[in-house]
C-alpha positions in Angstrom: 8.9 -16.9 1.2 9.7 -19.6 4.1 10.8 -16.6 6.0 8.2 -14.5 5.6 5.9 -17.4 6.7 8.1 -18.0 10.1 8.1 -14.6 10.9 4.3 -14.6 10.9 4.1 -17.9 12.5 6.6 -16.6 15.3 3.4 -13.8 15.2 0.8 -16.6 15.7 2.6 -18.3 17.9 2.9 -15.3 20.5 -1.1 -16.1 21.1 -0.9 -18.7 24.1 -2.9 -17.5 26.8 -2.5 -17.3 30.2 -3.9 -14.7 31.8 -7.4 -14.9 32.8 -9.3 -11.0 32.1 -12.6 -10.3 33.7 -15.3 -9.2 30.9 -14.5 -5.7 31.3 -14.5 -3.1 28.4 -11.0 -0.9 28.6 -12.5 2.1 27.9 -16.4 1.8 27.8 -18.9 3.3 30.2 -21.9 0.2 30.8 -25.2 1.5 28.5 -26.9 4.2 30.4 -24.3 5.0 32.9 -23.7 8.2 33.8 -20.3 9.8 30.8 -17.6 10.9 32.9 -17.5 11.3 36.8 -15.8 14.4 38.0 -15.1 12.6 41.4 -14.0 9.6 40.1 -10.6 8.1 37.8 -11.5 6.4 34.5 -10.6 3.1 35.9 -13.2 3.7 38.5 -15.5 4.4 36.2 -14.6 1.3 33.9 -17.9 -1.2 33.7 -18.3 -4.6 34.2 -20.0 -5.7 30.7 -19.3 -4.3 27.4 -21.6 -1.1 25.9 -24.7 -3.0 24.2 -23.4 -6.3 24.3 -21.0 -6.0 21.8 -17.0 -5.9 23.2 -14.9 -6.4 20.4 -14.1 -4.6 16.5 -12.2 -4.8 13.7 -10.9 -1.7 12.4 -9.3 -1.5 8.2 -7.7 1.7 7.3 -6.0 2.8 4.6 -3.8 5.3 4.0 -2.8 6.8 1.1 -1.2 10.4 -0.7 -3.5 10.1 -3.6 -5.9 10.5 -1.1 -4.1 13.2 0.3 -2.3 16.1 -1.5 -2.6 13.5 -5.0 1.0 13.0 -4.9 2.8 9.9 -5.4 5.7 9.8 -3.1 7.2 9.2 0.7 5.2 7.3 2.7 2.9 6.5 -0.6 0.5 3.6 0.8 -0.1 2.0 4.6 -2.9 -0.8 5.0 -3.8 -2.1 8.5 -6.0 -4.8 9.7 -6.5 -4.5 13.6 -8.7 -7.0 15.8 -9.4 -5.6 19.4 -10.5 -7.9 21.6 -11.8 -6.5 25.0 -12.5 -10.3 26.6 -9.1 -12.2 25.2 -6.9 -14.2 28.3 -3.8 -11.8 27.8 -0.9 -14.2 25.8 2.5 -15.2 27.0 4.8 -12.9 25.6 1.8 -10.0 26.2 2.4 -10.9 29.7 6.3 -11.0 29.6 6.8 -7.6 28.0 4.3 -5.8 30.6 6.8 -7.4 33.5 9.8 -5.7 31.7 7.7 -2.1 30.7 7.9 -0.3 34.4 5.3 2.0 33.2 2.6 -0.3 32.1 0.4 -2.4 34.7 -1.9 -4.9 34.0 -5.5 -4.9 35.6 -8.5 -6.0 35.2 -9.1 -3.1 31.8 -6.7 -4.6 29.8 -7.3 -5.9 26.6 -5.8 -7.0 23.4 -5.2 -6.1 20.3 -4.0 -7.9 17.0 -2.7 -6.4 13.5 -0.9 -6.5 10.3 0.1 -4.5 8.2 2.1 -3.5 5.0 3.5 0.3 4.8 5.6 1.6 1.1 7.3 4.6 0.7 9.2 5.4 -2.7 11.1 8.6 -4.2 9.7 11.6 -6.1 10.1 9.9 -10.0 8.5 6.6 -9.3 8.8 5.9 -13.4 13.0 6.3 -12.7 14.4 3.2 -12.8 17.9 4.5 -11.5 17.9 5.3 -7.8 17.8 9.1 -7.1 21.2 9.6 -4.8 19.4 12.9 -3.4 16.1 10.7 -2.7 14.9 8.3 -0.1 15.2 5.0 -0.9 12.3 2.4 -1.9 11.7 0.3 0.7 8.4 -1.8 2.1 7.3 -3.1 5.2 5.2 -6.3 6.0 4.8 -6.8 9.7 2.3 -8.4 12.3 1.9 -6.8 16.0 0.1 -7.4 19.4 -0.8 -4.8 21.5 -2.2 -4.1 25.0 -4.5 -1.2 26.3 -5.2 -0.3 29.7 -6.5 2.7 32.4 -4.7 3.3 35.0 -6.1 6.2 37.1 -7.0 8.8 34.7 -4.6 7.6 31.4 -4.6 5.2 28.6 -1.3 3.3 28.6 -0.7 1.6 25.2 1.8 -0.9 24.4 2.7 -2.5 21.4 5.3 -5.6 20.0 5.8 -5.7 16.4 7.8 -8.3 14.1 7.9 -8.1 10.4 10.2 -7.8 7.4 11.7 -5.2 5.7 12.7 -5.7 1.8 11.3 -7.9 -0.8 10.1 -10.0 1.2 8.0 -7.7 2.0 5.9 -7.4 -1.3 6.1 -4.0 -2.0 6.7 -4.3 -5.7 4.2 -6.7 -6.0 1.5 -4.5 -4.4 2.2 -1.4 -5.8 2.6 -2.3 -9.0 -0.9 -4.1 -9.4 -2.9 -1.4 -7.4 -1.7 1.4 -9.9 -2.4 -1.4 -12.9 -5.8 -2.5 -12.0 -7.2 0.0 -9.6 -5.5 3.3 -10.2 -4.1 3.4 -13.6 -0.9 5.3 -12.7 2.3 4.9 -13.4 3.9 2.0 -13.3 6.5 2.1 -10.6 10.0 1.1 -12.0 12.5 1.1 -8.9 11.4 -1.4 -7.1 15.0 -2.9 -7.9 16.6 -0.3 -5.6 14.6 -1.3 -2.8 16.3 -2.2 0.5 17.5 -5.3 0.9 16.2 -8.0 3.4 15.9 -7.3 6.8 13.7 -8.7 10.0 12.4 -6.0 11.4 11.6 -5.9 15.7 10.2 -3.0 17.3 8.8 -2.1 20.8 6.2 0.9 21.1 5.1 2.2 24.1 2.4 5.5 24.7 0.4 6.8 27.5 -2.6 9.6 27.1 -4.6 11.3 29.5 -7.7 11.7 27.4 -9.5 14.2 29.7 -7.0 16.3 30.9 -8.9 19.3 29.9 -12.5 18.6 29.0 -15.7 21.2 28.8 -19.3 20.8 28.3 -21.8 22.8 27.3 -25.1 22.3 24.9 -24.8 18.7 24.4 -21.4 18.4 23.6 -17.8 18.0 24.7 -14.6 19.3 24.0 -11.5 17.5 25.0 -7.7 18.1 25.3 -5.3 15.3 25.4 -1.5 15.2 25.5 0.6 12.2 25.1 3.8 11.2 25.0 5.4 8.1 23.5 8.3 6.4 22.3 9.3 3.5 20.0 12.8 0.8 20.0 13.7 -1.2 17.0 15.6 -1.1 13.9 12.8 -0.2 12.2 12.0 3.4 14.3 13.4 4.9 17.5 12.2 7.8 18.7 10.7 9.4 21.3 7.2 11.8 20.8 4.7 14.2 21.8 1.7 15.9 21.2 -1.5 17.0 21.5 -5.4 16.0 20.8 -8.2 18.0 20.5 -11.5 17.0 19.7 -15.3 17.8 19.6 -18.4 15.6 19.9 -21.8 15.5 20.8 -21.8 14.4 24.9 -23.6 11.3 23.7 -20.9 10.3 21.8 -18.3 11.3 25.1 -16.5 7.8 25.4 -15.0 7.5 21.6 -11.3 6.9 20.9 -9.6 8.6 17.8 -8.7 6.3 14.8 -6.2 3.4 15.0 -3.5 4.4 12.5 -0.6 3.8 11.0 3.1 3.6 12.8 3.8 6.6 13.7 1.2 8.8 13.3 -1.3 10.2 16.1 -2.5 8.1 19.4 -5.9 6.2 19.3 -7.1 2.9 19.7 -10.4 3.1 17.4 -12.9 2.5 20.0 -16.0 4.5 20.2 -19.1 3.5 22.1 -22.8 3.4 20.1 -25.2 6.4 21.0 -28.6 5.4 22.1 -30.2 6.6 18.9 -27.2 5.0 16.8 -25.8 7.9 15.3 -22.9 9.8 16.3 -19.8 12.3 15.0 -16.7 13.7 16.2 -14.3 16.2 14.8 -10.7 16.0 15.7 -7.3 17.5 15.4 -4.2 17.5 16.9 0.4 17.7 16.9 2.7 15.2 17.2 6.3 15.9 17.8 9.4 13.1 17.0 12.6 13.3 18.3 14.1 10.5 15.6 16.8 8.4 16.4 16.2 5.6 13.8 13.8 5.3 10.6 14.9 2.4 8.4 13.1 3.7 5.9 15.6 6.9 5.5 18.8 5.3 7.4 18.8 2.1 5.4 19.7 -1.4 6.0 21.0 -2.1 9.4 23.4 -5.0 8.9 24.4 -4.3 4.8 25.0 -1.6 3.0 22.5 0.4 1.2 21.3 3.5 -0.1 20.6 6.2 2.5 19.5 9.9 3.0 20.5 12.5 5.9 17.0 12.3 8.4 16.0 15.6 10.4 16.1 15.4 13.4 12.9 16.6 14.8 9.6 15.8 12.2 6.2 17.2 13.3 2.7 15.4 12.1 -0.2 17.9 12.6 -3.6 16.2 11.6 -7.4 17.1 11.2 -9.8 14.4 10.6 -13.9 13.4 11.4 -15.4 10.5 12.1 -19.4 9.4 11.4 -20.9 6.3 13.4 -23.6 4.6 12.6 -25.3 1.7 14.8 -21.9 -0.1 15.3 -19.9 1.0 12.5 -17.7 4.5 12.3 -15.8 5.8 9.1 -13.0 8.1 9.7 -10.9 10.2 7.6 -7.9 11.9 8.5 -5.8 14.3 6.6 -1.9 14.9 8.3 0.6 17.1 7.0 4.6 15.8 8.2 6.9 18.1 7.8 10.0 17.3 6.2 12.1 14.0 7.1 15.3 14.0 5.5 17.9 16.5 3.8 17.1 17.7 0.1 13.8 17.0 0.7 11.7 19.4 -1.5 8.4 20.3 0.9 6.7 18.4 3.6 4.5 15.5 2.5 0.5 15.2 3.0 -1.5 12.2 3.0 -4.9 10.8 4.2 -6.4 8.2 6.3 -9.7 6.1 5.6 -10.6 4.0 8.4 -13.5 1.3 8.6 -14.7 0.1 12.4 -17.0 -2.8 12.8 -17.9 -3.4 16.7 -19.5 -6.8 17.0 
């Protein structure tokens, strides 16, 4: 327990600003403005107070198989909390990593983002108490992060720092174990004693998007195309990725981001701007190709041994999902299909993603 409570205090103590912001949305156009400029970048088009007032949210999403394919396996349960604040004097070390990132620049759009998290992923026969040599091994992740997003020209450069703790410390059991008691009435997880052992977990994530490279209007509404390409460092992940975005909305609605989500799954920062009657939709879809050098959560320990499984290569995430918004709040539900991870794996694994935005 003390060191879970230093690693989140190393978290908290990250916050010391420096770096003074001017009130500037990162991806908001000013109420009434014109959507998107053919003539002009993004960053040019980037206002100088927030949409309605309101510059900051909170996004919670959960994600879940049962809420998937109604499995009970993998990556079983993610929760994140995520603060974005579009008016916050950029901290320290927020500062220090942008100086060593060549591809990310700091301007006057940048703004900050805050989260933590807790991810579990467990074998096929959760009610096993031995640990399947064929299967992945238990393991959970508790972890706190601070991110940066900014335009530059016509992309959305993303960047991301996250400390945590992989093993018991992370809670897994705990968690688990109550959820399926007292909110799901499954069964009760009996592995937990195979879990990875201990570890501090450090990971740098990096992604840029171009969120109209390919854009058409007609009716009232917009459709979009918009490729990305990312990669992550750490003992927790490294990889390198991909992939594609599509999307439909009503042009009202033009200037909203796709769901913030769970490591790694598709790009978005959750923002989305509030129609001038207060309702608005979009439907979206998209691939996301890894090239996998390291995932923990199939390799194992990094200093001590532990159990382990053969990864693939190459794993591909293809989602579809929709989002409602309502005055200044947006739910959003994604479903992704991942292919498969490791060797001896039977089938690819599907899950789902509820996500709650409050912009206040």
């Amino acid at each position: 327990m003390k060191r879970l409570l230093l690693t989140f205090g190393l978290v908290l103590a990250f916050q010391a600003p420096v770096y003074a912001q001017d009130d500037v949305a990162a991806i908001a156009p000013a109420s009434g403005e014109k959507v998107i400029e053919k003539d002009k970048t993004l960053e040019e088009q980037v206002p100088v107070v927030a949409v309605n007032g309101r510059k900051n949210f909170f996004t919670l999403g959960y994600e879940n198989d049962l809420i998937g394919a109604g499995t009970d396996s993998d990556f079983t349960n993610g929760v994140r909390l995520s603060y974005f604040d579009i008016n916050q004097d950029l901290p320290w070390l927020a500062m220090k990593i942008a100086d060593i990132i060549p591809t990310f620049r700091v301007n006057q759009t940048t703004s900050v983002f805050y989260s933590v998290g807790q991810n579990m992923y467990t074998p096929k026969e959760i009610s096993q108490r031995t640990q399947d040599p064929d299967d992945r091994p238990w393991a959970a992740f508790l972890y706190g992060s601070m991110g940066m997003a900014t335009l530059n020209d016509n992309r959305i450069d993303e960047l991301e720092a996250t400390i945590g703790v992989v093993g018991p410390y992370a809670l897994g059991e705990q968690t688990q174990k109550a959820v399926h008691k007292h909110i799901t009435n499954s069964p009760t997880p009996k592995g937990w004693s195979n879990q990875l052992e201990n570890e501090p977990a450090l990971m740098v994530s990096w992604r840029r998007r171009y969120p109209y490279w390919a854009k058409y209007e007609t009716h009232g509404y917009m459709m979009s195309a918009s490729p990305s390409i990312g990669a992550s460092l750490g003992n927790v992940y490294t990889h390198a990725n991909a992939g594609m975005t599509f999307s439909l909305r009503p042009s009202k609605s033009a200037w909203e981001d796709t769901p913030l989500r769970v490591r790694p799954a598709m790009p978005g920062t959750g923002f989305f701007s509030t129609p001038e009657d207060g309702w608005g939709w979009a439907l979206f879809a998209g691939v996301d190709g890894r090239v996998v050098g390291r995932n923990i959560f199939l390799d194992g320990n990094t200093f001590t041994d532990s159990h382990s499984v053969d990864k693939k290569p190459f794993v591909l995430d293809g989602n579809v999902g929709v989002s409602f918004t309502f005055e200044n709040t947006r739910v959003s539900y994604t479903l992704t299909h991942r292919t498969k991870e490791f060797d001896g794996q039977e089938k690819g694994h599907v899950f789902g993603a509820l996500s709650l935005t409050y912009k206040f």
